[in-house]
C-alpha positions in Angstrom: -180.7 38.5 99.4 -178.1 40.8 98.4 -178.7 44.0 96.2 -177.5 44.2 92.6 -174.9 46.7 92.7 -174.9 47.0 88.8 -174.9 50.2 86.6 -178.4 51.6 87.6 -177.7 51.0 91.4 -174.3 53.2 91.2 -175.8 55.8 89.2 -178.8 56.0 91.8 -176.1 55.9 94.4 -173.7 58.6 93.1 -177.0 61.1 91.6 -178.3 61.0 95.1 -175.4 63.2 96.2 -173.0 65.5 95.5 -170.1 63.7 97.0 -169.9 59.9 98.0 -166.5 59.5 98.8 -163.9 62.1 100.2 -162.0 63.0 97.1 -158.6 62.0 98.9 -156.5 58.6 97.5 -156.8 55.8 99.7 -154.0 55.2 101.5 -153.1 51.8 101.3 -152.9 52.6 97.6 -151.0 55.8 98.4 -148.3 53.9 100.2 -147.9 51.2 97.7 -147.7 53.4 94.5 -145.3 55.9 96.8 -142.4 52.9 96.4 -143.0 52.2 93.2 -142.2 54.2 89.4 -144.9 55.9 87.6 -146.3 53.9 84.3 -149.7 52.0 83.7 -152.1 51.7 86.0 -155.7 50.2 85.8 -158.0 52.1 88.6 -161.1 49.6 88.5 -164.7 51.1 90.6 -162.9 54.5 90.4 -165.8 55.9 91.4 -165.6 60.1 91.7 -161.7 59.5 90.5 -159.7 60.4 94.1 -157.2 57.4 93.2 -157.2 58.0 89.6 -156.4 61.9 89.9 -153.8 61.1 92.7 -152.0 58.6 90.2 -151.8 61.1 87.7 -150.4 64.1 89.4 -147.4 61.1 90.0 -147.0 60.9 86.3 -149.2 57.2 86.3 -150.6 56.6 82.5 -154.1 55.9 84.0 -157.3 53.4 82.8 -160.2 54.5 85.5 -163.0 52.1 85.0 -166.4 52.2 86.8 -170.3 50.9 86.7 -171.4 54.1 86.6 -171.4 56.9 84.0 -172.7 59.6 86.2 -169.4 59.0 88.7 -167.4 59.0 86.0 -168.4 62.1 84.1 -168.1 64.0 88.2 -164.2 62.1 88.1 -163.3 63.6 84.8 -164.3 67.0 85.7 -162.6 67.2 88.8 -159.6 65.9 87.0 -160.0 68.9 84.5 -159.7 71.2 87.9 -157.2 69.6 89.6 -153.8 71.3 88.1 -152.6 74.1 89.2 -152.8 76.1 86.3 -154.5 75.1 82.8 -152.1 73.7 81.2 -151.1 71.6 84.3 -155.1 70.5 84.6 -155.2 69.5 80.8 -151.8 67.3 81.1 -153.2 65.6 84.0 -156.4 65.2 82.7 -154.7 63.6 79.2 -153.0 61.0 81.7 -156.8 59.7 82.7 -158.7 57.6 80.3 -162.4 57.4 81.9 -164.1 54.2 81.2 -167.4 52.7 81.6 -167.5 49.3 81.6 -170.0 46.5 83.8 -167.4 44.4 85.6 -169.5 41.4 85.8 -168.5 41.1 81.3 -165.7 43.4 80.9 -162.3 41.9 80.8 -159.0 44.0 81.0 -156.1 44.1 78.6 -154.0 40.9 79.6 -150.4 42.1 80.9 -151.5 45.6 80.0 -150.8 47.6 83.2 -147.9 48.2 85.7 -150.6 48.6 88.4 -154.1 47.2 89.0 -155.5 48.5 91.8 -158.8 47.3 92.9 -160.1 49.5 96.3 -163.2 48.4 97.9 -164.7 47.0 95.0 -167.2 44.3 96.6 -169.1 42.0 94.2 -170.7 38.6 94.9 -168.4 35.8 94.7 -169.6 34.2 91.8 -168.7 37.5 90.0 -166.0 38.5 91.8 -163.5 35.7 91.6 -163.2 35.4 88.1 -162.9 39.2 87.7 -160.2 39.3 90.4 -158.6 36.7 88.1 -158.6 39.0 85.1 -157.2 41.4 87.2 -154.4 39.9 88.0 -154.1 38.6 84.1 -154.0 42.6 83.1 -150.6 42.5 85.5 -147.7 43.3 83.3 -144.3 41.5 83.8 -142.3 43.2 87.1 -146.1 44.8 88.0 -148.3 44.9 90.7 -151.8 44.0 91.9 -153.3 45.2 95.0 -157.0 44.5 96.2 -158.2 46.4 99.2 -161.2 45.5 100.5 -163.8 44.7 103.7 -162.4 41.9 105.4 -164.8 39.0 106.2 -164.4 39.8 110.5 -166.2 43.3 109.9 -169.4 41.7 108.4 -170.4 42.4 112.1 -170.9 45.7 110.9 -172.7 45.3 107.7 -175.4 43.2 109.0 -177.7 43.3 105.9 -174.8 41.9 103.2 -174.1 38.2 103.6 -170.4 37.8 104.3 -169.5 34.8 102.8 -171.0 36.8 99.3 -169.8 40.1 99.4 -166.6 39.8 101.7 -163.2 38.2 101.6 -159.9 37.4 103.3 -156.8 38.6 101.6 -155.3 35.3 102.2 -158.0 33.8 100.1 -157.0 35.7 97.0 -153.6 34.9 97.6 -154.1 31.7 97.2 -155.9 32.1 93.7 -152.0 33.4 92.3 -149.8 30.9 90.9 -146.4 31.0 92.7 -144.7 30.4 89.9 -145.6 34.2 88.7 -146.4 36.2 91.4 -145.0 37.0 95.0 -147.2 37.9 97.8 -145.7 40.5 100.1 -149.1 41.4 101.7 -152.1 39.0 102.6 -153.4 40.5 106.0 -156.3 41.5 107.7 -155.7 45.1 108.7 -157.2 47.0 111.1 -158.3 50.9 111.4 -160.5 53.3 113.2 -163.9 54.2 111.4 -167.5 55.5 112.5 -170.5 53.1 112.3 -173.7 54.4 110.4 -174.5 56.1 114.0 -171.5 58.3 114.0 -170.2 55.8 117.0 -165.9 54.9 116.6 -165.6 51.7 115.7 -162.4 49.5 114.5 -163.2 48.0 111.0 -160.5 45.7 109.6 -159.5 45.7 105.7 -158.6 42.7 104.0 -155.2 43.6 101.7 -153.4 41.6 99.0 -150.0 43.5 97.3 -148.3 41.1 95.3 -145.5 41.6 92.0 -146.0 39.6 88.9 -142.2 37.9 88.0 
């Protein structure tokens, strides 16, 4: 049996602790956004806002949606302190619309944003599909979606989450786009270095999908 990550589980998650995540942008979605022009972007499971924030200080018109209310109030603060001056922090913060929504109901603005960008956001399959597909419905014309997430070859190191619920392969979501409306220029496994729950290196792979809506 898997656990219910719903809104009560992230709030326990994120109240347990000061900081959950590192702050810093993940970098697959660092080196995406890098090539691309600022506009709308959708930040779904933005948890404590590190990919949100980053977008903004680009000049990205950002929607950061999450579970939880208790990660989002900690994202919208540290966007309030993350200018370098006050006037900077309250433009950058204006660019960030903080939302709480339950993914599992919630459905995005169809053709809405210029980026979706969904990072690690792991839900059961049943749930998970047809959200991806609203995802990539909020594409815009000429946008871009990209899901990062745990590749199904590193359940090996998540023992207690069934794979074939909570993981996928990028390939697999690839082949949920019509190719009549989207090109895929990235459905890989991809691998990097990472620390198991012992402190021990290990290499963990990431499953990533970058595709542009036509």
């Amino acid at each position: 049996m898997t656990e219910t990550f719903d809104q009560a589980y992230w709030d326990a998650r994120y109240g347990a602790a000061d900081d959950v995540w590192s702050g810093s942008p993940n970098p697959v979605l660092v080196s995406a956004a890098l090539s691309l022009p600022a506009g709308t972007a959708l930040d779904i499971g933005c948890g404590e806002g590190g990919d949100a924030i980053w977008l903004a200080t680009r000049g990205w018109q950002v929607t950061a949606v999450d579970f939880s209310a208790v990660a989002l109030e900690r994202a919208a603060a540290r966007s309030r302190r993350a200018g370098g001056s006050p006037a900077e922090s309250a433009a950058l913060a204006d660019r960030i619309s903080w939302e709480q929504h339950d993914f599992t109901r919630w459905v995005p603005p169809a053709g809405n944003f210029d980026l979706v960008s969904a990072q690690f956001m792991h839900l059961p399959a049943a749930q998970r599909t047809p959200l991806f597909g609203a995802l990539a419905a909020a594409v815009a014309r000429r946008g871009t979606l990209l899901i990062v997430g745990h590749d199904v070859s590193d359940s090996h190191h998540r023992g207690h989450i069934t794979p074939a619920d909570l993981f996928f392969t990028a390939p697999d979501v690839a082949a949920t786009l019509d190719p009549q409306l989207w090109r895929v220029d990235v459905a890989e496994s991809r691998p990097r270095a990472a620390t198991d729950p012992d402190g021990s290196p290990v290499t963990v792979s990431d499953a990533v999908l970058s595709a542009r809506r036509w």
